[in-house]
VMD Tcl script that draws the C-alpha trace (Angstrom):
set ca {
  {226.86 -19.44 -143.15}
  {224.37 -19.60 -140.33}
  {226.45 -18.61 -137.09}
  {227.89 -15.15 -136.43}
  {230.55 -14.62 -133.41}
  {230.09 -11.19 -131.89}
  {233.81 -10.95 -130.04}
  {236.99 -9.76 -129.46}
  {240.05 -11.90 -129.88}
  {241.69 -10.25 -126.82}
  {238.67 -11.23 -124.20}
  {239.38 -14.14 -122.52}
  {235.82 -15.53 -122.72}
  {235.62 -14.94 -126.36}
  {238.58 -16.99 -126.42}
  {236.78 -19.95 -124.79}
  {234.38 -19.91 -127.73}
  {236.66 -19.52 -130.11}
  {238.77 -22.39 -128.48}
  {235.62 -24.39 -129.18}
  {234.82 -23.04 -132.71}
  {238.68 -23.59 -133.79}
  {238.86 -27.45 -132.76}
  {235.64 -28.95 -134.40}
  {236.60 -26.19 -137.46}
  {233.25 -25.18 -137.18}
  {232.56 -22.18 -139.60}
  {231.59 -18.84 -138.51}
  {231.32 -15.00 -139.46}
  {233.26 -13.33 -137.57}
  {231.69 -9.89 -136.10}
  {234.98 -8.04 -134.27}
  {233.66 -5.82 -131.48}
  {235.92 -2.83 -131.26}
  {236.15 1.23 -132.66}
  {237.38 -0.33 -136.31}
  {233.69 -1.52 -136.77}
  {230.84 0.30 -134.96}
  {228.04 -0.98 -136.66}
  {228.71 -4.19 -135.19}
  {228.88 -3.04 -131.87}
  {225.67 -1.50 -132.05}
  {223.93 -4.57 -133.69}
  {225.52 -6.54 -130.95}
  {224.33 -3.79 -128.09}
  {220.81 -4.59 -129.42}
  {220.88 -8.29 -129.27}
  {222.32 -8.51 -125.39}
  {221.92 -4.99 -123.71}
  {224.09 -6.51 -120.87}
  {226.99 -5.65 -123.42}
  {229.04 -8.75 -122.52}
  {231.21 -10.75 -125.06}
  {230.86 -12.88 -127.23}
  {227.06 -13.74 -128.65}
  {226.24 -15.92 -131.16}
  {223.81 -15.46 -133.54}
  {222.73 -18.77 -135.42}
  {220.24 -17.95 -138.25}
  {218.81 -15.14 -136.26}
  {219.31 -16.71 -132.91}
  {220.83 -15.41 -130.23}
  {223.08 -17.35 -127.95}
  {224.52 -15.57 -124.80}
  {227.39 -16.52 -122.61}
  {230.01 -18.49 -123.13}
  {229.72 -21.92 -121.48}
  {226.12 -22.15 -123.19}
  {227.52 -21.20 -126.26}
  {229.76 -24.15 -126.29}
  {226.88 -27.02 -125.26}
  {224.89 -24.64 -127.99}
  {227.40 -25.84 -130.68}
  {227.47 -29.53 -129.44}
  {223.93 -29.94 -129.48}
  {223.10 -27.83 -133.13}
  {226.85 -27.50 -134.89}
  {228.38 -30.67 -133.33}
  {231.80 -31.55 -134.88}
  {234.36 -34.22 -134.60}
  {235.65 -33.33 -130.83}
  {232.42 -33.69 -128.19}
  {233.01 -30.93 -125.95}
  {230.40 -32.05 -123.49}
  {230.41 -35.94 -123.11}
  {227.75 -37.90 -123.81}
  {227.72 -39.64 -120.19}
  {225.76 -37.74 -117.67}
  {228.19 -38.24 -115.23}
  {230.73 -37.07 -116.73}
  {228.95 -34.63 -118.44}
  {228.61 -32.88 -114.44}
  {232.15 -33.05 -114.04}
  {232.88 -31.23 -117.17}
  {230.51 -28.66 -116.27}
  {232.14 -28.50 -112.25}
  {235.56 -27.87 -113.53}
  {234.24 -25.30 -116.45}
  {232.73 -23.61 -113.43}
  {236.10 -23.85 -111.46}
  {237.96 -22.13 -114.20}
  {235.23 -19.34 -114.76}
  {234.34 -18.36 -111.18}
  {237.75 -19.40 -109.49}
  {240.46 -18.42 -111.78}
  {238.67 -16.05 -114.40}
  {236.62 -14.28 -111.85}
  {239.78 -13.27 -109.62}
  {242.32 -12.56 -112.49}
  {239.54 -10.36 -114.16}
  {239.25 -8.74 -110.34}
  {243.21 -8.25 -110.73}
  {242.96 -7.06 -114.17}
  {239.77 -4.22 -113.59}
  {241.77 -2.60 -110.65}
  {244.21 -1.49 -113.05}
  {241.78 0.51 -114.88}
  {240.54 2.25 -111.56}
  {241.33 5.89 -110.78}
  {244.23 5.67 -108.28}
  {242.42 7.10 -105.53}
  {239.60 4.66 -106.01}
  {241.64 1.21 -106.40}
  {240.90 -1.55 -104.26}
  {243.99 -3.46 -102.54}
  {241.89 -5.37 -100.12}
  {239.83 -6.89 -103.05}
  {243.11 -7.83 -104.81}
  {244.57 -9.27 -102.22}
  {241.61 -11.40 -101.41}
  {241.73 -12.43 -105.05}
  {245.43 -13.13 -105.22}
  {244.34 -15.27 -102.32}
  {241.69 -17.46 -104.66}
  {244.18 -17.91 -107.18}
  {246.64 -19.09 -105.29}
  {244.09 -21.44 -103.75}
  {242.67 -22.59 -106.81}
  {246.56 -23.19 -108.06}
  {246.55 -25.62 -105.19}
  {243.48 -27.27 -105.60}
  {243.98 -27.67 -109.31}
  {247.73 -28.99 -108.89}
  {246.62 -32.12 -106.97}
  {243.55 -32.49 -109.39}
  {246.29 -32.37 -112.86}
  {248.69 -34.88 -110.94}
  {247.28 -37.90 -113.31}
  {245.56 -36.34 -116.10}
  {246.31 -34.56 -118.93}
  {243.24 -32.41 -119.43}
  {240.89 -30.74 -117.31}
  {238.72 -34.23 -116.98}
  {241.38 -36.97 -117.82}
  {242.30 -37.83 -121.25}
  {239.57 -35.81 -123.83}
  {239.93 -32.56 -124.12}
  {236.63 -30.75 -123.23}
  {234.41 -27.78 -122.32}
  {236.36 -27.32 -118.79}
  {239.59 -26.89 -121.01}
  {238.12 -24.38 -123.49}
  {237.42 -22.40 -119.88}
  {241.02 -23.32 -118.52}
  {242.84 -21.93 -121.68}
  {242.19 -18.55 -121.57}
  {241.82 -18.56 -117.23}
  {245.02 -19.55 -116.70}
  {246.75 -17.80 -119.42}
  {245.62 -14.53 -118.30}
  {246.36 -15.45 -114.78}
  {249.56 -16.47 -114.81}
  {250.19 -12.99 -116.55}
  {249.09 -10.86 -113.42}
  {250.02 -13.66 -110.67}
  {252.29 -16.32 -111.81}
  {251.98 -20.03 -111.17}
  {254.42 -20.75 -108.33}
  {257.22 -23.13 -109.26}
  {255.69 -25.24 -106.73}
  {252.44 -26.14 -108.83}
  {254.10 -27.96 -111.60}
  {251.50 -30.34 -112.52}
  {249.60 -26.62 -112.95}
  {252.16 -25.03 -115.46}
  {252.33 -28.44 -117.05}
  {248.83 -28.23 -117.67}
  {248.65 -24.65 -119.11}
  {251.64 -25.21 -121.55}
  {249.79 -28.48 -123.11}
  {246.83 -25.74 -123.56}
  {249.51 -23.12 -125.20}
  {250.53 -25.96 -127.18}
  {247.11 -27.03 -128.04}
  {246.46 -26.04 -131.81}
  {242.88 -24.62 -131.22}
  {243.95 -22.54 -128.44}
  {247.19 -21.56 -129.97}
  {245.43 -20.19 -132.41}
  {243.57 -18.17 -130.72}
  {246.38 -16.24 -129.03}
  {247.81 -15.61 -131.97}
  {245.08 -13.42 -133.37}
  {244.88 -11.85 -130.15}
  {248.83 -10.70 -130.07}
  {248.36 -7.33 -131.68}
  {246.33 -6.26 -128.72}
  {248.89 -7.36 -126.03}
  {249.32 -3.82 -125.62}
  {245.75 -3.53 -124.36}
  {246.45 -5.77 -121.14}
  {245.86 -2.61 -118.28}
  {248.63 -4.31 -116.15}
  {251.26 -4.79 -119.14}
  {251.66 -8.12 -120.86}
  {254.90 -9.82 -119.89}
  {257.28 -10.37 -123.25}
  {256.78 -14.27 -123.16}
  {253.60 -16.89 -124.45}
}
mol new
graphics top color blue
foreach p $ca { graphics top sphere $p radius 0.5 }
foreach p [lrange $ca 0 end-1] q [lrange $ca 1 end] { graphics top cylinder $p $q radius 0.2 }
display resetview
């Protein structure tokens, strides 16, 4: 088996990847970054000194974040669902809305997420505000863009929905979807529901107790 997974099934971009991985059943070694298996973390340290999950390794090669990762496997592993479509056109839109996900609902629930792990006295309530502020905008923004689709870029499920899985399940944990978004929460229970995804939280449930805010008893 060429392609090793250096991850954790907890991180929410490792869960991206393995969103990807788990819908083209695309076969992998799986390398679990974590105190059970130090070897790997130290093999993994030495391919990516930025120490950021997950890499894949694919007969020796390293592959580093997770977006490239993805087009990685459509271009060398490809499988029965195309991630990335074919037409350049829509090819940028998938890539704009896996962008929206990472930097607009990833990057301020991970802000969200971090503070919790702060010494009290250092905390930052000005930065979590602001970011409370970006979800709630991207919430908007992304209700009126889910008001006629199903997925992330109409009817195939893509790259930008391997991104919006693991965003917006995270971020409804530390600020919920307002009632008032529907198409929104639609959207993110046809991703729970979605088998590759599903999947993926599953093997991530034994860490729930990880979550530095505390994981709400539901998903």
């Amino acid at each position: 088996m060429s392609l090793t997974l250096f991850a954790h099934p907890f991180s929410s971009y490792c869960q991206k990847v393995l969103t990807a991985l788990y819908e083209n059943a695309t076969p992998f070694t799986y390398r679990m970054l974590g105190p059970e298996d130090p070897e790997a973390g130290a093999e993994w340290a030495a391919l990516w000194p930025m120490k950021r999950m997950p890499v894949l390794v694919d007969d020796g090669r390293p592959v580093f974040e997770s977006s490239v990762i993805i087009e990685y496997l459509g271009l060398f592993h490809p499988g029965p669902v195309r991630l990335l479509p074919a037409d350049p056109k829509a090819a940028l839109e998938t890539r704009t809305m896996d962008r929206f996900f990472d930097n607009y609902v990833m990057t301020p629930m991970q802000k969200i997420v971090l503070d919790h792990l702060r010494p009290a006295g250092e905390r930052d309530p000005y930065g979590v505000a602001q970011a409370r502020e970006q979800l709630d905008n991207a919430y908007r923004l992304l209700d009126r863009t889910m008001a006629e689709r199903e997925w992330a870029c109409g009817e195939a499920f893509t790259l930008a929905d391997c991104a919006a899985a693991p965003s917006l399940f995270y971020a409804d944990w530390v600020h919920g979807i307002d009632a008032a978004f529907g198409h929104v929460r639609a959207y993110r229970a046809r991703l729970l529901a979605r088998p590759a995804f599903a999947r993926a939280v599953d093997e991530a449930r034994p860490y729930r107790k990880l979550f530095p805010p505390g994981a709400p008893d539901r998903d």
